[in-house]
Every structure is written in C-alpha cells, then in structure tokens.
DSSP file (Angstrom, degrees, kcal/mol; ACC not computed):
  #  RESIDUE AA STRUCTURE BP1 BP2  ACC     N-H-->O    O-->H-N    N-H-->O    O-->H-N    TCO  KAPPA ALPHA  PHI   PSI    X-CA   Y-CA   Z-CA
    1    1 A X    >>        0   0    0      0, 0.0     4,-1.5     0, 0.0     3,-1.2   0.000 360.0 360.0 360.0 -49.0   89.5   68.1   90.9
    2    2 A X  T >4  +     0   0    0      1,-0.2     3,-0.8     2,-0.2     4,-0.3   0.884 360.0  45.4  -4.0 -76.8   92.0   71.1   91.0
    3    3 A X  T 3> S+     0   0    0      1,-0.2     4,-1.5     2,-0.2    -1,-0.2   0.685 106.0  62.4 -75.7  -1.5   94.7   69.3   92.8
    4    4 A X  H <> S+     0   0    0     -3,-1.2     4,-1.1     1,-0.2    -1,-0.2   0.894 114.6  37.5 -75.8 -32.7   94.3   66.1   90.4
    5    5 A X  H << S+     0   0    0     -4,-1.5    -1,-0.2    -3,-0.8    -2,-0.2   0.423 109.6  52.3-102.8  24.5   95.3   68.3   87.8
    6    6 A X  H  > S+     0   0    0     -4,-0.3     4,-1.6     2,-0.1    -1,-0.2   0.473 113.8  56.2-118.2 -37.7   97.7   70.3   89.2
    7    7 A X  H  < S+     0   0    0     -4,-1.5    -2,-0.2    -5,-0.2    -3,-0.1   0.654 103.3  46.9 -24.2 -52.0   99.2   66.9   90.1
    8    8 A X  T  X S+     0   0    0     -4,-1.1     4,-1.7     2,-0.2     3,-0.4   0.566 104.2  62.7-101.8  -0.3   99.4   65.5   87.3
    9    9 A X  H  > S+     0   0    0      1,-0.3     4,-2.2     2,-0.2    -2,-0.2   0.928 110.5  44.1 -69.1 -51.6  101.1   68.9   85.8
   10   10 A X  H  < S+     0   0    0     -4,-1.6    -1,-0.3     2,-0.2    -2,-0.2  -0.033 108.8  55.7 -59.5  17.4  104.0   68.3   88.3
   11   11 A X  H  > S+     0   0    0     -3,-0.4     4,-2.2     3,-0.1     5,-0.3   0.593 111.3  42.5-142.6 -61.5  104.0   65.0   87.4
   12   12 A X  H  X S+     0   0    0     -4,-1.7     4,-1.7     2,-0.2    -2,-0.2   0.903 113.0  54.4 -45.2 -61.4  104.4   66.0   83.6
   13   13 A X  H  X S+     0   0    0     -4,-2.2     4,-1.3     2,-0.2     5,-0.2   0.962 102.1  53.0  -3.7 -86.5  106.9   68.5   84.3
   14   14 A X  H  > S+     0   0    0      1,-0.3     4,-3.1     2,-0.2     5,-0.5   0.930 114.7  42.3 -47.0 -62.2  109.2   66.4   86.2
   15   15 A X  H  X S+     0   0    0     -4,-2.2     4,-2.3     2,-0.2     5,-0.3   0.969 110.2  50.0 -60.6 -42.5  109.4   63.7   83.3
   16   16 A X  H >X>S+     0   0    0     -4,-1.7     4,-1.8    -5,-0.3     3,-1.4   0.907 113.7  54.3 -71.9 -80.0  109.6   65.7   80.6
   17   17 A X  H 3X5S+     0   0    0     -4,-1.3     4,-3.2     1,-0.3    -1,-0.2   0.755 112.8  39.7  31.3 -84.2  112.6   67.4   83.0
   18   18 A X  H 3X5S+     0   0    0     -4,-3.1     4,-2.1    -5,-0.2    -1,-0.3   0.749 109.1  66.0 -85.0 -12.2  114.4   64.2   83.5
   19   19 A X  H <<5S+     0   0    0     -4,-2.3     4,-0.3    -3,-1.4    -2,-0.2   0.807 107.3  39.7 -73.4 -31.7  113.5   63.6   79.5
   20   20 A X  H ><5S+     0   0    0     -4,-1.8     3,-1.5    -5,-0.3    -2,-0.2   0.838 115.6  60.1 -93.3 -49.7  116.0   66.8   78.3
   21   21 A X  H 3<<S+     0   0    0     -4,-3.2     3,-0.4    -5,-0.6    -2,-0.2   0.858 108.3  34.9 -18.3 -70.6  118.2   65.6   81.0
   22   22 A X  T 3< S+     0   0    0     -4,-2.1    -1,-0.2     1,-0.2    -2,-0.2   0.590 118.0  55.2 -66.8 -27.1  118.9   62.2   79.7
   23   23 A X    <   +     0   0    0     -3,-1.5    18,-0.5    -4,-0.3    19,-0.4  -0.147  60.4 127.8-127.3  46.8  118.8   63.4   76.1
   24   24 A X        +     0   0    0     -3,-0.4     2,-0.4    16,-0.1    -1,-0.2   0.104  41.1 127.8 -69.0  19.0  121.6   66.4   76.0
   25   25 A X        -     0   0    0     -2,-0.3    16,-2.2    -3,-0.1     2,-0.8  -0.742  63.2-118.3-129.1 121.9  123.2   64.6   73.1
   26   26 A X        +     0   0    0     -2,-0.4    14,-0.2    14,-0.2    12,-0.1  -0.704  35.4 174.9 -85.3  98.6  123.7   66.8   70.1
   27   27 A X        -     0   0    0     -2,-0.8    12,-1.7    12,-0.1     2,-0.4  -0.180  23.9-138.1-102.9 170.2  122.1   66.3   66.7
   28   28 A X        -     0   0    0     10,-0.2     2,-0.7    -2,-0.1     9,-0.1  -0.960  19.4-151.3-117.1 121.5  121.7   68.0   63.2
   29   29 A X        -     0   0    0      7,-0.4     7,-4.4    -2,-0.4     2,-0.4  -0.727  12.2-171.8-104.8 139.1  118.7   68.0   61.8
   30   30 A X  E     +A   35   0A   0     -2,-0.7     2,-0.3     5,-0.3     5,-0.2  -0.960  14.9 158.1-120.2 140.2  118.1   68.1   57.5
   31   31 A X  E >  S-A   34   0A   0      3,-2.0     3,-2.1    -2,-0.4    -2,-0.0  -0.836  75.0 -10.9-145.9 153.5  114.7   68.5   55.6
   32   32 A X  T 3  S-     0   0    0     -2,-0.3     3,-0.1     1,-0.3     0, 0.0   0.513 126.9 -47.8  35.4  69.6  115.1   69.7   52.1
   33   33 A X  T 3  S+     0   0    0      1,-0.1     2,-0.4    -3,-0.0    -1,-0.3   0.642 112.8 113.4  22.8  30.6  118.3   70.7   51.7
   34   34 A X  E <   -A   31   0A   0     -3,-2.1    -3,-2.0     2,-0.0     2,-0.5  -0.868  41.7-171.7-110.6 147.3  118.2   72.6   54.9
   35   35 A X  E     -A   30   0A   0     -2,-0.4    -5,-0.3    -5,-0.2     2,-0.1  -0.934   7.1-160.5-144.8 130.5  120.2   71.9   58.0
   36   36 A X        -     0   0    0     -7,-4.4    -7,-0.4    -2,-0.5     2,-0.2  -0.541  31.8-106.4-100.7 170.0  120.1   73.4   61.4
   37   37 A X        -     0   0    0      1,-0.2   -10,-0.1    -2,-0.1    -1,-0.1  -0.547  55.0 -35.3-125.5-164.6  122.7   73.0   63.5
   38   38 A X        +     0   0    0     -2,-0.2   -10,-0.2   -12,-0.1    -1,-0.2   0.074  64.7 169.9 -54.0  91.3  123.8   71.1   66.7
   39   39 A X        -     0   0    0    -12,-1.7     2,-0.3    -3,-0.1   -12,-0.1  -0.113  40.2-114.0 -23.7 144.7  120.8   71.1   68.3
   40   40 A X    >   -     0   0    0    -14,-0.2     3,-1.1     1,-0.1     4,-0.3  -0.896  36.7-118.2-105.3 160.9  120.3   68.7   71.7
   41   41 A X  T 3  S+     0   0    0    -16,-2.2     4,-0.4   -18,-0.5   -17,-0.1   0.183 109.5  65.7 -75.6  15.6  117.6   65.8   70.7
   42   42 A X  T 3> S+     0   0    0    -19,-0.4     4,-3.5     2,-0.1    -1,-0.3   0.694  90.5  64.3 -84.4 -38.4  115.2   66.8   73.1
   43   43 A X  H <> S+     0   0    0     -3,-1.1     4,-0.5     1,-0.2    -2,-0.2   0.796 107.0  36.3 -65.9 -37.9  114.8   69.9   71.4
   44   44 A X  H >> S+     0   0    0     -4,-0.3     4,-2.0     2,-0.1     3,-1.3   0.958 120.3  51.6 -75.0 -55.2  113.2   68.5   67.9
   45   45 A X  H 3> S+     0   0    0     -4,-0.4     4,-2.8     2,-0.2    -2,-0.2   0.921 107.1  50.4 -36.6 -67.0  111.3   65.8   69.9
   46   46 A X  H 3X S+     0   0    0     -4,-3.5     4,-0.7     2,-0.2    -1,-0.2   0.724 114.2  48.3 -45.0 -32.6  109.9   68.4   72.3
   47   47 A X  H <X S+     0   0    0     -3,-1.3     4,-2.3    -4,-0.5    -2,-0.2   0.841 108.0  57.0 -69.7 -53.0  108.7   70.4   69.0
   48   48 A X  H  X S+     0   0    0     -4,-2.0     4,-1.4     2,-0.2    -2,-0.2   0.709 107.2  39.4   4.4 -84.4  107.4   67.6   67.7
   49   49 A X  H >X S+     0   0    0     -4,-2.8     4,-1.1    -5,-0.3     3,-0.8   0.928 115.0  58.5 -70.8 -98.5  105.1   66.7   70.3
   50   50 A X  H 3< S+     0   0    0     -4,-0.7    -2,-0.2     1,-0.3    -3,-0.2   0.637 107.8  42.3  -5.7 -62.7  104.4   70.3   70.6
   51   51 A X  H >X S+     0   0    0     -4,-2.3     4,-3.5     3,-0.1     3,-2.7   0.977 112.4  52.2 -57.1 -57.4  103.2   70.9   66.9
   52   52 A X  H <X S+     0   0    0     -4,-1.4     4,-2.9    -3,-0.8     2,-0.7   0.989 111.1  54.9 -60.0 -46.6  101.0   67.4   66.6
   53   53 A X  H 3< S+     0   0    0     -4,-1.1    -1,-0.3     1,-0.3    -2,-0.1   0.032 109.1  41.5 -87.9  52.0   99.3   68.8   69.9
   54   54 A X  H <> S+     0   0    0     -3,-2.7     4,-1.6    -2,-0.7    -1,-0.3   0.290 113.6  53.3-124.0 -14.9   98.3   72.0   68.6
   55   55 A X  H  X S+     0   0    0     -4,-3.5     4,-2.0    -3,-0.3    -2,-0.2   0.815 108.3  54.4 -64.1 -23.5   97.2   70.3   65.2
   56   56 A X  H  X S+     0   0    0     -4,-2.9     4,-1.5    -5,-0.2    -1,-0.2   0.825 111.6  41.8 -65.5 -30.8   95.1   68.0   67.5
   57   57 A X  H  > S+     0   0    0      2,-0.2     4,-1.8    -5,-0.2     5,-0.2   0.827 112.5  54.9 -78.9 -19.7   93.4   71.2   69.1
   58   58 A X  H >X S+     0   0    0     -4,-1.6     3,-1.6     2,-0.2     4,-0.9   1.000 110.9  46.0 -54.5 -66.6   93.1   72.7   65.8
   59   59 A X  H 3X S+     0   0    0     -4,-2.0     4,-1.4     1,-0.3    -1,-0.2   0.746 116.8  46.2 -61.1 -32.8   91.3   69.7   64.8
   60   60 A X  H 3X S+     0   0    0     -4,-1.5     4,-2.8     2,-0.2    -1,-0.3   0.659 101.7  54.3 -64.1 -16.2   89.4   69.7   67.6
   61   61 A X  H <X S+     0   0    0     -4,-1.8     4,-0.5    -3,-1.6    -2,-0.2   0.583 109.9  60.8 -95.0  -2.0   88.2   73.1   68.0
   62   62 A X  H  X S+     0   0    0     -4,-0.9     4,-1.9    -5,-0.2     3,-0.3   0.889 111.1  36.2 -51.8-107.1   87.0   72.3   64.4
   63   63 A X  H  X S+     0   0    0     -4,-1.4     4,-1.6     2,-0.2    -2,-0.2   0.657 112.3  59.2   2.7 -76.8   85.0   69.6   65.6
   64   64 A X  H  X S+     0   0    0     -4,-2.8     4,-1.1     2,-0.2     3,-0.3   0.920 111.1  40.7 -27.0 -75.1   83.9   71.3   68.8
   65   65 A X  H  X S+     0   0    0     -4,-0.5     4,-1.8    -3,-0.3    -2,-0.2   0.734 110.2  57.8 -85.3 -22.8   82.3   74.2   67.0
   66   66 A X  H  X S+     0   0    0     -4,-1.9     4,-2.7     1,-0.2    -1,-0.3   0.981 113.8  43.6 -79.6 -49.8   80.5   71.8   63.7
   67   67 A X  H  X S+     0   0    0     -4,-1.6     4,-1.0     2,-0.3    -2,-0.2   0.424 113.2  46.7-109.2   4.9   78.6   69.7   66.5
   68   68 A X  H >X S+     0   0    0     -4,-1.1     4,-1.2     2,-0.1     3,-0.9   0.809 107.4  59.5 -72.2 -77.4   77.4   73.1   68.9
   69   69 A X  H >X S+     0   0    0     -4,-1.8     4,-1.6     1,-0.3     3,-1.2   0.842 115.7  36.4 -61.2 -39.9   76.4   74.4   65.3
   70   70 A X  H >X S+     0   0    0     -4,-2.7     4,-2.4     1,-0.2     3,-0.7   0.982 112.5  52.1 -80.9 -31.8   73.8   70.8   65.4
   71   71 A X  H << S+     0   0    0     -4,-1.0    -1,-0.2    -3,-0.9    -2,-0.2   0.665 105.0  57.6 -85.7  17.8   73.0   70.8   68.2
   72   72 A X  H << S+     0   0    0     -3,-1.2    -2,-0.2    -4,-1.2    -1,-0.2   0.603 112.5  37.9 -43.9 -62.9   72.1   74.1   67.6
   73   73 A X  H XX S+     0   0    0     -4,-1.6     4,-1.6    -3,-0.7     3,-1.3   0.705 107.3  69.4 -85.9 -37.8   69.8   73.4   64.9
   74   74 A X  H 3X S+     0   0    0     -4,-2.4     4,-1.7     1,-0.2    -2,-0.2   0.798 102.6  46.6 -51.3 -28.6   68.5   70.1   66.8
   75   75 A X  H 34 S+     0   0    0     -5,-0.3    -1,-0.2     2,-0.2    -2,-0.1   0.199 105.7  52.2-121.3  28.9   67.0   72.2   69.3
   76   76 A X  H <> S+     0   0    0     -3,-1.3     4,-1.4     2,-0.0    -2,-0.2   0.153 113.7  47.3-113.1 -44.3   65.2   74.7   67.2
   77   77 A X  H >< S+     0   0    0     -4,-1.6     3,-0.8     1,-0.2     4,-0.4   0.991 112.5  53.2 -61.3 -42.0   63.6   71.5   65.2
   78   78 A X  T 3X S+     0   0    0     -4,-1.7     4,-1.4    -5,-0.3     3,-0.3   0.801 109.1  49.2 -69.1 -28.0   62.8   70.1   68.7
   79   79 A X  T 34 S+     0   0    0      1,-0.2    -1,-0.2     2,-0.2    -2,-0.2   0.696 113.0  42.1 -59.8 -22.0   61.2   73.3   69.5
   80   80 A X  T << S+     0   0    0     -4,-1.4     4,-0.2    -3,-0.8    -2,-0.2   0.166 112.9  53.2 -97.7  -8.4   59.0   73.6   66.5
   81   81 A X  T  > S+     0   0    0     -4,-0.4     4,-1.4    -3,-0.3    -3,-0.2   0.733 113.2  45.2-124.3 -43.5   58.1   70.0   66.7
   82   82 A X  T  < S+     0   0    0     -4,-1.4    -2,-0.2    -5,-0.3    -3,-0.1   0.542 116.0  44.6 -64.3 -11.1   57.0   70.7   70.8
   83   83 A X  T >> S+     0   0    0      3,-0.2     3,-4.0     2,-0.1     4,-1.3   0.705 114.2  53.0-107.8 -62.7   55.2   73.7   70.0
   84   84 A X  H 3> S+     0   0    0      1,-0.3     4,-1.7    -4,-0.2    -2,-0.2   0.669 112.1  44.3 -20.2 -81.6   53.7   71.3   66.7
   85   85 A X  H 3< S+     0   0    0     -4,-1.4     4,-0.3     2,-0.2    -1,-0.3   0.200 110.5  57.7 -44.3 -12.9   52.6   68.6   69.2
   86   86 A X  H X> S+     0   0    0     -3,-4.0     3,-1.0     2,-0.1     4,-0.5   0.840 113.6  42.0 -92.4 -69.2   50.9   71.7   72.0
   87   87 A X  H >X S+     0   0    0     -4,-1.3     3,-3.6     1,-0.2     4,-0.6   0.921 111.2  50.7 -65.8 -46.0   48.7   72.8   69.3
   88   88 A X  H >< S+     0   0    0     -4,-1.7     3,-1.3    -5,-0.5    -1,-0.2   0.852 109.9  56.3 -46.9 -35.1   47.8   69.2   68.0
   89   89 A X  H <4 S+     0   0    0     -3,-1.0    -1,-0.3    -4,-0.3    -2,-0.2   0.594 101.4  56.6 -65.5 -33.2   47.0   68.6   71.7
   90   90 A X  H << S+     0   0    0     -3,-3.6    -1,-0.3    -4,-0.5    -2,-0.2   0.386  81.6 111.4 -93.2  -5.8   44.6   71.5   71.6
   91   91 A X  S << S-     0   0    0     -3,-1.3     2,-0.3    -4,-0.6     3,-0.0  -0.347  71.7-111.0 -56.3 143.8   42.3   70.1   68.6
   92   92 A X        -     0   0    0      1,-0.1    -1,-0.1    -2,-0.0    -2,-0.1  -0.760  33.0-105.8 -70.0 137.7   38.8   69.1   69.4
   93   93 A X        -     0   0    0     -2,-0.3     2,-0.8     1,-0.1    -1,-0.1  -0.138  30.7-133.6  -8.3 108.3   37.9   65.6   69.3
   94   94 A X        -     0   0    0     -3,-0.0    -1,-0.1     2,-0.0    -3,-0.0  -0.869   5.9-131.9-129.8 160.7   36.0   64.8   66.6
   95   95 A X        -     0   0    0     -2,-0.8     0, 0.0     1,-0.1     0, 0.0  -0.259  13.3-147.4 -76.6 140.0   32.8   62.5   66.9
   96   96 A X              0   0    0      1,-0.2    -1,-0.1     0, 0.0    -2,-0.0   0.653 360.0 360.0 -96.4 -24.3   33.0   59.7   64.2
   97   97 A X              0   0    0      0, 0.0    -1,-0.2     0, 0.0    -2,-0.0   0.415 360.0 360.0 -51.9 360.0   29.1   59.8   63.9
C-alpha cells in the first residue's frame, strides 16, 4: 500500500509541476479595493486549492471527532443493555401454577 501512495505522490507532483510550467503568465489579483501585484496564475490557483483543502480537513476533523464521541456513547448503552440482558438471563423461571 506504501508504494501506491508514494506513487501517486510523484504522480501529483509532476502535474502540478508541469501545471506552474504552463501557467507562468502574470496576473494581478483585486478583492476589495486591494490589489497584489504581478503574481504568475499558478500562484492564486495553487492557494486556492490549498485553502478549500484545509477547510475540507477542518470540516472533517469536525466530523471525525462528533461520530467517535457516538460511537462512544453507543457502546456504553450497548454495555448496559448486555449486562441488562446477563442478569435477566439469570432470573428463575417462574411456574405459572
């Protein structure tokens, strides 16, 4: 499994690589009366990408940690409910007569 993803790292690399190559082309970027200045377009692009995937781990690690905390609580109720179900198990019988 190692070398699949160690594979596919070079594999990432290299395009994003030939991706700043190809896109040397120098832009100016504006937001609110702010302006930065000639920039190549790889560079905002690259940023870009870069910001949405660390709001996606944010948003995962979010996530992540709300469904450990149930299934957290799922297996204390599943304990309590197996120990419930041992004692019931340990009732006598009783004679309908």
């Amino acid at each position: 499994m190692n070398w699949i993803n160690a594979l596919l790292v070079v594999i990432l690399t290299t395009l994003a690589t030939m991706f700043a190559a190809a896109n040397e082309a120098k832009v100016m970027i504006g937001f609110a009366n702010l302006t930065s200045g000639a920039v190549p377009l790889y560079l905002p692009i690259f940023t870009a990408f870069l910001v949405g995937f660390a709001g996606g781990m944010l948003s995962l690690s979010f996530s992540r940690r709300k469904h450990k905390m149930e299934i957290e609580h799922l297996r204390q109720e599943n304990s309590l409910l197996q120990t419930e179900v041992n004692n019931l198990r340990n009732l006598p019988l009783q004679d309908e007569t």
